[in-house]
C-alpha positions in Angstrom: 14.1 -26.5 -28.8 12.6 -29.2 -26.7 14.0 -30.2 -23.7 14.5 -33.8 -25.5 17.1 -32.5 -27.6 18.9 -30.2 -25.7 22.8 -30.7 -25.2 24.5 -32.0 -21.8 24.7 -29.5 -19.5 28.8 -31.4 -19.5 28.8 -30.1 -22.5 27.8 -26.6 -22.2 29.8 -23.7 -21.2 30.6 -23.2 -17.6 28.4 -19.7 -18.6 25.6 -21.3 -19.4 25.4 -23.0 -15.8 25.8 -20.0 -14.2 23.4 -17.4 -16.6 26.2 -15.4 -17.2 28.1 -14.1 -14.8 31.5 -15.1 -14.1 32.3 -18.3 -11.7 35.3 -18.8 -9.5 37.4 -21.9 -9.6 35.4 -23.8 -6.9 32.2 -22.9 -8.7 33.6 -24.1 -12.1 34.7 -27.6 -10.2 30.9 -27.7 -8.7 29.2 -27.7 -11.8 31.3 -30.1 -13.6 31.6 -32.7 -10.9 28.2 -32.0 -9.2 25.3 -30.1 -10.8 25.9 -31.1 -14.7 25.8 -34.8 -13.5 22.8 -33.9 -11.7 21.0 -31.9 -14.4 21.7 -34.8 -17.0 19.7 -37.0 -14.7 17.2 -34.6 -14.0 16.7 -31.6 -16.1 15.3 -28.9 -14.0 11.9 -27.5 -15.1 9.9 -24.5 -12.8 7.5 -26.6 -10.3 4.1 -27.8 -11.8 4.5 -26.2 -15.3 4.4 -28.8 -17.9 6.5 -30.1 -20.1 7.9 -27.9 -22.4 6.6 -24.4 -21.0 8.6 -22.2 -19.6 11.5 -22.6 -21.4 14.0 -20.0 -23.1 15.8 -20.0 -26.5 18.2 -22.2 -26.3 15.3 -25.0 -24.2 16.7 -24.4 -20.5 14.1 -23.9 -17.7 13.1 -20.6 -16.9 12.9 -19.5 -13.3 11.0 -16.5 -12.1 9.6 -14.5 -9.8 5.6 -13.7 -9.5 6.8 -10.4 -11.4 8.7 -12.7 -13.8 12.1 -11.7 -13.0 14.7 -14.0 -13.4 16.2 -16.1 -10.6 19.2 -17.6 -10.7 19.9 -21.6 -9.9 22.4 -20.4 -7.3 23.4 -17.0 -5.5 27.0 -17.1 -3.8 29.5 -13.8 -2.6 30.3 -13.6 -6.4 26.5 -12.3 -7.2 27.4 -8.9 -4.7 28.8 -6.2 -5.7 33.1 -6.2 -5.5 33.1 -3.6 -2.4 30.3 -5.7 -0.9 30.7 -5.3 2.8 28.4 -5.4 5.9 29.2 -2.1 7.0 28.4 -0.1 3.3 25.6 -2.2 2.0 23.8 -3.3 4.8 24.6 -1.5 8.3 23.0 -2.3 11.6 19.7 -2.3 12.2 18.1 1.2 13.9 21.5 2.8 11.6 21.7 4.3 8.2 21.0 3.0 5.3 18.3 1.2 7.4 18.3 -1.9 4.9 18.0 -4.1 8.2 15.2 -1.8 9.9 14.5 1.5 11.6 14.3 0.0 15.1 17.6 -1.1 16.7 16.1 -3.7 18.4 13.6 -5.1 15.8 10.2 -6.5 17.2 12.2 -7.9 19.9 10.9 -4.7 22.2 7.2 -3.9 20.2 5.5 -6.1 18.0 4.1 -4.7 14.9 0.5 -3.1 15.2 -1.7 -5.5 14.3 -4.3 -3.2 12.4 -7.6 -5.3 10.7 -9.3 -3.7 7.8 -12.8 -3.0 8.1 -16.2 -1.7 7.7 -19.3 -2.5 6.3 -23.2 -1.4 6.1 -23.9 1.3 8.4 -21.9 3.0 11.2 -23.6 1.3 14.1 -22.6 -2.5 12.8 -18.7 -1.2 12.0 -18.7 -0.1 15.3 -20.0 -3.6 16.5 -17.4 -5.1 14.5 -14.3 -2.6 15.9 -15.0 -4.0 19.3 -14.9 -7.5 18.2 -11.7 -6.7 16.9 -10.1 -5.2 19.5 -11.6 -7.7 22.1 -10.1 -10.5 20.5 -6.3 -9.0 20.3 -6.3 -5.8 17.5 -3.9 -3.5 18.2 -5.8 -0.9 15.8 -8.3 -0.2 13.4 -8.4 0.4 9.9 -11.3 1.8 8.8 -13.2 1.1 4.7 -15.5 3.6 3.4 -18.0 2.5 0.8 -17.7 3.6 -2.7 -20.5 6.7 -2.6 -18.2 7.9 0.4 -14.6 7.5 -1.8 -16.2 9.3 -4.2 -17.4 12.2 -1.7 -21.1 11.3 -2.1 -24.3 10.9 0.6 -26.0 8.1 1.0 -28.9 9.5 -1.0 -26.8 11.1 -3.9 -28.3 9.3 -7.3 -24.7 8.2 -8.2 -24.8 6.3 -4.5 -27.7 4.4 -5.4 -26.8 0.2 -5.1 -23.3 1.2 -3.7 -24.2 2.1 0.0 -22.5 0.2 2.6 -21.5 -2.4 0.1 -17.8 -2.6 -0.2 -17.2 -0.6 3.4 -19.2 1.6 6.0 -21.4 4.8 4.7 -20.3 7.9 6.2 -22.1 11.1 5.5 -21.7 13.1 8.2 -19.8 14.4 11.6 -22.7 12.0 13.6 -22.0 8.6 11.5 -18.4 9.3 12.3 -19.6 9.6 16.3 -21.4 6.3 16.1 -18.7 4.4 14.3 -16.0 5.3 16.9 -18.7 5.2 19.6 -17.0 4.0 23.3 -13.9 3.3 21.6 -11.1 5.9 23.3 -9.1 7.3 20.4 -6.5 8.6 22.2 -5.4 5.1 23.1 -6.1 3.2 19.5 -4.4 3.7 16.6 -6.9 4.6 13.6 -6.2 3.9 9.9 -8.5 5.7 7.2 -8.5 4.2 3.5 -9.5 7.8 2.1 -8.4 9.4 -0.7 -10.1 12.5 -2.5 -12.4 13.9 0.3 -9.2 12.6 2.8 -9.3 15.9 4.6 -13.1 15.9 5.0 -12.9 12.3 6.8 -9.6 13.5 9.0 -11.7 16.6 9.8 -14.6 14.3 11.0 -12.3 11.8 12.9 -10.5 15.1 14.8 -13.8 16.1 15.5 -14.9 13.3 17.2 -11.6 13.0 19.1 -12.0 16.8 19.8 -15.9 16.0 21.8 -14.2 13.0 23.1 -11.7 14.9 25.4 -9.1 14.1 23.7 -5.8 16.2 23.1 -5.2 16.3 19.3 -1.5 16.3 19.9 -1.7 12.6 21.4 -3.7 10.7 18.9 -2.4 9.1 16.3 -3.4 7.2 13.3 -3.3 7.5 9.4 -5.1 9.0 6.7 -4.1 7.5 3.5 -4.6 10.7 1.6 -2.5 9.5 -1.4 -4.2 11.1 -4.8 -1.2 10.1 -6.9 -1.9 6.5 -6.9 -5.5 6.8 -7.4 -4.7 8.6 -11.3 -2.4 6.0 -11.5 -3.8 2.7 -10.0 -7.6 2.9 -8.0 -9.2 5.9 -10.3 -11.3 6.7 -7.2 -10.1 11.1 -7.6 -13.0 13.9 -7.6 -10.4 17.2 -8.4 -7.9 17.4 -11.0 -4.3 16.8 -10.2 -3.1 20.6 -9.4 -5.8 21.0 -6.4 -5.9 17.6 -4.8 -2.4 18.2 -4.5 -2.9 21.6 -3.0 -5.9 19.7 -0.7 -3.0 17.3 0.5 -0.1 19.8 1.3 -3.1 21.6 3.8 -3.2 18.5 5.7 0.3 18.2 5.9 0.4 22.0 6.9 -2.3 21.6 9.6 -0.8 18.3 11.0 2.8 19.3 11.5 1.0 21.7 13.6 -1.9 20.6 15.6 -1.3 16.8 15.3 2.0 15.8 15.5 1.6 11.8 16.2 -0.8 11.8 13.1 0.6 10.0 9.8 -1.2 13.0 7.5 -0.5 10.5 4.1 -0.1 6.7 3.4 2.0 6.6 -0.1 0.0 3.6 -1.3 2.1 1.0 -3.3 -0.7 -1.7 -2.6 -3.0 -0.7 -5.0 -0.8 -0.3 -7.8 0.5 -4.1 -7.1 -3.6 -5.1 -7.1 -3.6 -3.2 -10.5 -1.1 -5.6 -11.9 2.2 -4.3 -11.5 5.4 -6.1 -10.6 7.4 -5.4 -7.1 9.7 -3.2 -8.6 6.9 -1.0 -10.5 5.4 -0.8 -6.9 8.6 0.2 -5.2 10.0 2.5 -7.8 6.2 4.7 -8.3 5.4 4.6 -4.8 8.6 5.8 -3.3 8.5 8.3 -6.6 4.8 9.5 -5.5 6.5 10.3 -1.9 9.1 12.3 -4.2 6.8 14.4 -5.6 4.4 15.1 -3.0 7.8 16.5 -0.6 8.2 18.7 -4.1 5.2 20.3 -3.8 5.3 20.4 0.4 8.7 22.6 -0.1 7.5 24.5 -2.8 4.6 25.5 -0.2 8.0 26.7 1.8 7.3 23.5 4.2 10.5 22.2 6.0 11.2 18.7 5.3 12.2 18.2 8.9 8.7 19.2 9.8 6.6 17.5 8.0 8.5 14.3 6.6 8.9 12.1 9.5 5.0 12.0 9.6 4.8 10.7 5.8 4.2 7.0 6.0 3.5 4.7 3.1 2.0 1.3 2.5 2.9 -1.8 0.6 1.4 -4.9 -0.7 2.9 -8.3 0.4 2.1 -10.8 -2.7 3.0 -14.5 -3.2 6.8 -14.5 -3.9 8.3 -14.9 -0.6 12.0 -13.3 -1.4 10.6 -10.9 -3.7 8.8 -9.2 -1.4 11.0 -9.2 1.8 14.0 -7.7 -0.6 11.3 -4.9 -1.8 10.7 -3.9 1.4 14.6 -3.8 2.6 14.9 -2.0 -0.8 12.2 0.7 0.5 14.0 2.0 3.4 17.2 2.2 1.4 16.4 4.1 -1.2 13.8 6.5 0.5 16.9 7.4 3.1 19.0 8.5 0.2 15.8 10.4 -1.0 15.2 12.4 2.0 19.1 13.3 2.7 20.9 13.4 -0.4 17.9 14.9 -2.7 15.8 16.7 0.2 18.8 17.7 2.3 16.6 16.1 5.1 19.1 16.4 8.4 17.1 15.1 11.0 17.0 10.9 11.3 13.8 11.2 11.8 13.2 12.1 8.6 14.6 9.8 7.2 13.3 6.2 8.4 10.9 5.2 5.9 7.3 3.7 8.2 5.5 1.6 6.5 1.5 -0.4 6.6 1.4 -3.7 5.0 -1.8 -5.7 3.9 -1.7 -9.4 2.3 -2.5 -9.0 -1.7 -6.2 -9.1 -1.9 -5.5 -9.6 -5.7 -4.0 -12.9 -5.2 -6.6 -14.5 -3.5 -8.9 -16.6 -5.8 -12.8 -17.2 -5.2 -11.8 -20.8 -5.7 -11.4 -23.0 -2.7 -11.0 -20.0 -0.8 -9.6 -21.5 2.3 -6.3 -22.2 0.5 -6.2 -18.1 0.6 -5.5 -18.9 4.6 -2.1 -20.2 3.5 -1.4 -18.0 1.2 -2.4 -15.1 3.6 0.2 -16.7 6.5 2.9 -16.6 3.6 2.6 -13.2 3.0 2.2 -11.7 6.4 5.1 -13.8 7.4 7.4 -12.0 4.6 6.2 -8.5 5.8 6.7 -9.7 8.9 10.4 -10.6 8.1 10.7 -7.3 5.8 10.2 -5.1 8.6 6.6 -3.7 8.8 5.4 -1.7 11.3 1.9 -2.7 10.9 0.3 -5.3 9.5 -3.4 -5.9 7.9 -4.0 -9.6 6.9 -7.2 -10.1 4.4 -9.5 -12.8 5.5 -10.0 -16.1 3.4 -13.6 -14.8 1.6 -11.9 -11.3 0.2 -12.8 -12.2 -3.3 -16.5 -13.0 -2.4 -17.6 -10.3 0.0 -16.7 -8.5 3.1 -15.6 -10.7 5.8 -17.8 -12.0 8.0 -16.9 -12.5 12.0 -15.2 -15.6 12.0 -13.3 -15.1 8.8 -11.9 -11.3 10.4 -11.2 -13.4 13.5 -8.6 -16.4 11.8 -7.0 -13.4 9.9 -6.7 -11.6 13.1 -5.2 -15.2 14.4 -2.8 -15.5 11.5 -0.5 -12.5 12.6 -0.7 -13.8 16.4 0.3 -17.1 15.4 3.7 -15.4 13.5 3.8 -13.2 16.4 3.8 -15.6 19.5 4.4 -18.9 17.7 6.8 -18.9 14.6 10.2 -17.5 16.7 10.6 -15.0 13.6 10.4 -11.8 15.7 13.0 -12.7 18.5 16.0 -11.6 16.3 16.3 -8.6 13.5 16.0 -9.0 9.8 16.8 -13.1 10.6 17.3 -13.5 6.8 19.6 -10.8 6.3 23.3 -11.5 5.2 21.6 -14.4 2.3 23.6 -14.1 -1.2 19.8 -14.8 -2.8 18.3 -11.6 -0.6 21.0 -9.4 -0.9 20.9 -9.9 -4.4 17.5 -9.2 -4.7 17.4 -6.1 -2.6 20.0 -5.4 -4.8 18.2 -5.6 -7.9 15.6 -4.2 -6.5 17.1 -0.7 -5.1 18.7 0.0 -8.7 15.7 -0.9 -10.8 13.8 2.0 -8.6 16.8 4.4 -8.8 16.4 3.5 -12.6 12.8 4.5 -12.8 13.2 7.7 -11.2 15.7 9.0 -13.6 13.5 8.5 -16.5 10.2 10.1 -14.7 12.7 12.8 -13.2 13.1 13.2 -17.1 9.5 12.9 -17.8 9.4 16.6 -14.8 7.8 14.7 -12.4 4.8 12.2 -11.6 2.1 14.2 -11.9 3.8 14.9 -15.3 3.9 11.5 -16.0 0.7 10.9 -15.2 -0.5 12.8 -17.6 1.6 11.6 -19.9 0.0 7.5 -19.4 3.8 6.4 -18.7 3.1 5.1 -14.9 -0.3 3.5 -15.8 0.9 1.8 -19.4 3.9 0.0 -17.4 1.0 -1.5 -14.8 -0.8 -2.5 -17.6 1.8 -4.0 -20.0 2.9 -6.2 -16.6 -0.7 -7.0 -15.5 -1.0 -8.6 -19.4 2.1 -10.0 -18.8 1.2 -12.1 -15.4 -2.3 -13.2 -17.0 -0.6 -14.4 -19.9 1.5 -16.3 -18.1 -1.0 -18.1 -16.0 -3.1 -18.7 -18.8 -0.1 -20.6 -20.3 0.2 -22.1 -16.6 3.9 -21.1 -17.0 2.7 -19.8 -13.6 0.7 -22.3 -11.5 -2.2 -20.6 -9.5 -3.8 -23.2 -6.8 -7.4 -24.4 -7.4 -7.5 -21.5 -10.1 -5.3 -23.2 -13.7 -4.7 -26.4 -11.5 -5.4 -28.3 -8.7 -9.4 -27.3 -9.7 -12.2 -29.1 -7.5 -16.1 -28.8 -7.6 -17.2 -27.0 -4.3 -20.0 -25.5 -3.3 -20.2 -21.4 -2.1 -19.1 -20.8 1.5 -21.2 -18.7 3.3 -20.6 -15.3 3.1 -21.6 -11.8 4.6 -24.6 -9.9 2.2 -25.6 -6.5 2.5 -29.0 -5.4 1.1 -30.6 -1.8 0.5 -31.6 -1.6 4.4 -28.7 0.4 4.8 -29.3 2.6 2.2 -33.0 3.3 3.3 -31.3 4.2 6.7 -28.7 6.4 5.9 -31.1 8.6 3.6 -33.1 8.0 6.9 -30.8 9.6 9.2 -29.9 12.2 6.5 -33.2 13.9 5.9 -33.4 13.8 10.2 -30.3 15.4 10.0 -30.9 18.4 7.8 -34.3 19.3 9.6 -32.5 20.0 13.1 -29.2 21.2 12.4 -28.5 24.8 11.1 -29.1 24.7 7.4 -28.3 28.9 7.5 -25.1 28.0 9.6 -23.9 25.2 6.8 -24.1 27.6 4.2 -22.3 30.4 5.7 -19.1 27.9 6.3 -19.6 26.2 2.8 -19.7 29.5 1.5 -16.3 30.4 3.3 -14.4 27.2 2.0 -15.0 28.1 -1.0 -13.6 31.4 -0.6 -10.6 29.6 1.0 -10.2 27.4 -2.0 -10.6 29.5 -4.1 -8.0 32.2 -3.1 -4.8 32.5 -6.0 -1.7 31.4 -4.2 0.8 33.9 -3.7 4.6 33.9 -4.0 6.5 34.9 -0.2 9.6 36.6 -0.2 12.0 33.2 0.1 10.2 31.8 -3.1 7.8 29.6 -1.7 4.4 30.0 -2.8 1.3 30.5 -0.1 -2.3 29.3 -0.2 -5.0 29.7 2.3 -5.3 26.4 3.9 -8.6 24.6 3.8 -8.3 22.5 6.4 -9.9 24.9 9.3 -12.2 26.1 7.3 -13.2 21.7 6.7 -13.0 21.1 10.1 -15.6 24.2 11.0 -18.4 22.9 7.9 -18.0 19.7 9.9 -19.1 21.0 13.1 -22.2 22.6 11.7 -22.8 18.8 10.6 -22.2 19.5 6.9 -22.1 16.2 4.8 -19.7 14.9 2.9 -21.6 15.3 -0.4 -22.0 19.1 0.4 -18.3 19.6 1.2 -17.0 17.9 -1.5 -19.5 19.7 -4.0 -18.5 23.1 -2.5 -15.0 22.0 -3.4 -16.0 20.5 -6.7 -17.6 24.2 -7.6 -14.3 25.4 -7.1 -11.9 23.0 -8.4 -14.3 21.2 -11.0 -14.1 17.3 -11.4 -11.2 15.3 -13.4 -11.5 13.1 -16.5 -8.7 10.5 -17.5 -7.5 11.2 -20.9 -7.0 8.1 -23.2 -3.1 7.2 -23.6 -2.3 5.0 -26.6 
């Protein structure tokens, strides 16, 4: 119906003003005396769509979230549940159910780390670029591999060729890992590692290095993302099939609870299912359901929770909508503290407190007019900010173009100091919390997830749905969804489906094939000094290890042998990536995505 002929709001019924849900008496006087005056004079209609769009059934304005979930014109004590109260729903920050934060004291005591991602070309300019960082304020690093290296590839592998050092820094080996951390002391910085199928071949590297640094392994800390899950579901970047990258992960967690205890040994990745398309809640509910089943196969293993849980860590995406995305975070801690002590049986608190990375949503930043994307990065570092990371990674202005260069690392670097030092938001904890709108939405939020588990518990678990399509067909339906919308500009994107300019192409950071040339360089050097006969012999006995049938202990849990020594001794005898991750692939053989309809 268009808006022209819709009936007075005065002469609606009081549940159409309020969508529903029941009003009290004050409410009921509100909208007759105030807002349906106010909505005959102005009909409302969502900011910059036009005329007519966006619009339901009966021709009222639709309101929604970037995940196109409905918002209400007003939230008041009447949107919370009947038993609402401080004390049940929300708690005190540092106290269970953590909806406020894990730290009693918020940021008030320690800001959040403030970890820039990066890497790019060859190990000798990341390394460059790690001391730029860290001169100019980084609290940590977070290191990019290039594709050939994701993929557990050398530089000189055929399937490497056009990729190397393109879309992060080339690692093949133990001495590109030396170079890249190169006079930076890692038992004082904090290192980040976006690696997921040959994760424990990286984390063998990066101990390594810490190991001929001096360092004690039991004092540095850091994360490997290590999350194989998300990659079926989301990023596709998976060598094995499921069954044995899950075994690969549970050794890390095995070796870490007990030779790196400061370590995070997995980042449950929600970020790149939201780049893939999916809405808040899809990213809550699958991540938080990833960390379920990865504990599931940690205790069939006949791990204790309480041992290796409070080192699982995950990592969300903060997008455009600024509620949205501070009510999924609150959401988080809630339901992943009823996970690990009413499901797991968890009893340490420990164990409990859900730690979490954030980065700014590459996705959402447009090649056009890219420094608009400095404004939209401030946005959503300021609503991770306010959710309750404990580290942060903001993407620079020229994401959707190339790697950053210096300058545009540097003003995303500047972003988070300017929240930090500037904005006032980290003197008090969770400074939004108590808001009828939030609470609503954390709300919402907490039993949508709780919803999804059920049917994937249903489904016998996520590796099960997996394989069924279920996880990726829900991203995909959503990612449709969102373009649709902005191609309707029921969704207004700046510069992108309005607001559109000429301008002409910033300058941005290229890398050619010199770094390819060098890495196969530095490879063939490589294997002409170093022990070929020695290589062997420990490729030869991970595949053993691999290969070995787990076997069922007397309390039911079943044993493998764990890789991850046998990992960390090819790596000393400077075996590459590609060779350890084909001695692996000999074993395990490589994975094909199977077509869901």
């Amino acid at each position: 119906m268009p808006p022209e002929n819709k009936k007075s709001v005065a002469e609606s019924p009081i549940q159409d003003v309020f969508e529903g849900r029941q009003p009290s008496a004050a409410e009921k006087e509100w909208a007759e005396k105030t807002l349906a005056p106010a909505l005959d004079k102005a009909p409302e209609r969502p900011i910059g769509a036009p005329t007519g769009v966006n619009l339901d059934e009966q021709g009222q304005a639709r309101f929604t979230t970037v995940s196109l979930a409905p918002i209400r014109r007003l939230y008041t004590p009447a949107d919370l549940p009947e038993d609402w109260s401080y004390e049940k729903y929300l708690g005190y920050p540092g106290q269970a159910p953590f909806t406020r934060g894990i730290h009693a004291s918020g940021y008030r005591g320690k800001l959040w780390t403030m970890r820039q991602f990066s890497g790019f070309a060859s190990p000798e300019e990341t390394n460059e670029r790690y001391k730029y960082l860290l001169a100019h304020g980084g609290g940590g690093l977070s290191v990019a591999f290039d594709l050939p290296t994701l993929m557990g590839y050398d530089s000189d592998h055929p399937a490497s060729e056009g990729e190397v050092g393109k879309c992060g820094v080339a690692v093949d080996s133990l001495e590109d890992m030396e170079i890249i951390f190169d006079g930076i002391d890692l038992e004082k910085t904090t290192v980040s590692m976006t690696i997921n199928s040959p994760a424990s071949v990286l984390w063998a590297m990066y101990l390594v290095v810490a190991e001929k640094q001096g360092a004690d392994w039991k004092k540095i800390s850091g994360t490997i993302q290590n999350d194989i899950l998300k990659e079926y579901i989301a990023q596709k970047e998976y060598i094995y099939p499921p069954a044995p990258s899950m075994r690969l992960v549970v050794d890390t967690f095995e070796f870490g609870s007990r030779y790196t205890p400061r370590f995070n040994t997995i980042s449950i990745s929600g970020y790149h299912i939201r780049e893939a398309g999916s809405t808040a809640l899809q990213e809550l509910a699958f991540t938080l359901y990833d960390g379920v089943e990865y504990v599931e196969w940690a205790r069939r293993r006949g791990l204790d929770v309480d041992e290796f849980g409070p080192r699982l860590s995950f990592f969300f995406n903060a997008h455009n909508d600024f509620f949205e995305e501070i009510a999924k975070y609150r959401a988080a801690r809630k339901v992943w503290y009823r996970v690990m002590k009413e499901r797991f049986g968890a009893r340490q608190e420990r164990t409990w407190l859900m730690r979490f990375h954030t980065q700014t949503a590459g996705v959402s930043l447009p090649a056009q007019q890219p420094l608009n994307n400095i404004a939209r990065v401030a946005l959503q570092a300021l609503a991770a900010v306010l959710g309750g990371t404990q580290s942060l990674h903001t993407d620079s202005y020229d994401e959707a173009l190339a790697l950053p260069t210096a300058e545009a690392a540097r003003i995303a670097l500047r972003t988070q100091q300017i929240i930090a030092y500037e904005s006032g938001v980290a003197q008090t904890v969770d400074p939004l919390g108590g808001s009828y709108f939030l609470e609503r939405l954390t709300l919402d939020m907490e039993r949508g997830a709780l919803d999804y588990f059920d049917k994937m518990d249903a489904m016998g678990g996520m590796v099960k749905a997996i394989e069924r399509g279920y996880p990726q067909k829900e991203i995909a339906e959503s990612a449709y969804q969102f373009q649709r919308a902005a191609e309707a500009r029921e969704k207004i994107v700046v510069g992108v489906n309005d607001f559109t300019i000429e301008e002409e192409p910033p300058h941005i950071l290229y890398i050619d094939e010199t770094v390819a040339r060098q890495q196969s360089a530095k490879l063939k050097a490589l294997r002409e000094r170093r022990s070929n006969d020695e290589v062997r012999r420990r490729l030869e006995a991970l595949k053993r290890a691999a290969a070995q049938e787990p076997k069922a202990t007397g309390n039911g849990a079943v044993c493998n042998a764990n890789t991850m020594p046998y990992i960390i001794d090819a790596v000393r005898a400077y075996a590459t990536v590609g060779e350890i991750c084909d001695a692996l692939r000999e074993v395990y053989g490589t994975y094909t995505e199977v077509s869901v309809t």
